[in-house]
N, C-alpha and C positions, 0 to 999 in steps of 0.2 A: 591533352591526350594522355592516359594513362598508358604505361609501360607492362608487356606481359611481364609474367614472374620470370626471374634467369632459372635453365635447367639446371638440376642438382649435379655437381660434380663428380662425385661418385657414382652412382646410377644414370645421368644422363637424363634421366626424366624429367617433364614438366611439372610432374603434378607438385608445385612446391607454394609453399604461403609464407609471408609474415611471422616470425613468431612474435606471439603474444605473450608476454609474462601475466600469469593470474593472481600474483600478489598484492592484495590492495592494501597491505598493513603500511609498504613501505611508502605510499605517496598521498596517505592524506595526515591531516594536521589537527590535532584537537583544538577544543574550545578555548582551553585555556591559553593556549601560544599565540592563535588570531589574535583577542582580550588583550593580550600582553604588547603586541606587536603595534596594535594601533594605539597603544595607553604611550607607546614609545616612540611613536609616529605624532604624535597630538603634541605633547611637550616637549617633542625638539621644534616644532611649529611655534609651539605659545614662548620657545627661548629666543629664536633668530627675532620672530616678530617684535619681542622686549629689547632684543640688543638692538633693533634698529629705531625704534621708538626713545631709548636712554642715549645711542650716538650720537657722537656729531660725524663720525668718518661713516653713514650711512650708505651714501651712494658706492662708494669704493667697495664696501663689504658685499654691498646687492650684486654688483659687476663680478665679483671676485664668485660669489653664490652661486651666480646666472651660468657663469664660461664653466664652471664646475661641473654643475646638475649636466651641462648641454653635453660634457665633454665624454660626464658617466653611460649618458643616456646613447652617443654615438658610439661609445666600445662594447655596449650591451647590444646591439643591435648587432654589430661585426661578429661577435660569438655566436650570435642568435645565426646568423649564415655559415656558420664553418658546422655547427651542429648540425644544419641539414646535409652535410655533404659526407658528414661518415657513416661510414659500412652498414649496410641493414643486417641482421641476424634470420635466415631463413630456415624451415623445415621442410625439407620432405616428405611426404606422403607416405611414397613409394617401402625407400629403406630406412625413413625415422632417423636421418643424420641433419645434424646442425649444421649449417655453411655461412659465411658471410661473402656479401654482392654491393 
């Protein structure tokens, strides 16, 4: 169930939305850095897979890998929830002021 917008503070009105930022320079990513990014994804892959292939302490290392990646992937998940809980940035309609709700 979707929530009405909160009235503006100042003015008291409803008529309030969302702001939107219209800058799209600052959230995408050129060609070259994706390129880069998987060339550095790929051979840290073709490294552990060599180190586990050339070990003998292989299992220890996989174990040590495993509780790592699991432990990265559960505190990315926790920021991922506290970031839906701050402030939204709204505007006004009415008298054209910023507020946060």
């Amino acid at each position: 169930m979707k929530r009405p917008p909160p009235p503006c503070p100042a003015c008291g009105s409803s008529a309030t939305l969302p702001f939107e930022c219209d800058d799209p320079a600052g959230d995408g990513q050129s060609v070259a850095e994706v390129v880069l990014a998987a060339i550095v994804v790929l051979l840290s892959l073709a490294t552990v897979l060599l180190f586990f292939l050339l070990s003998r302490s292989s299992l220890p290392a996989a174990v040590l890998l495993l509780l790592t990646l699991l432990l990265y992937w559960r505190r990315r998940r926790e920021t991922g929830r506290r970031a839906k809980n701050r402030p939204r940035l709204y505007v006004c309609l009415d008298c054209s002021r910023n507020f946060r709700v």
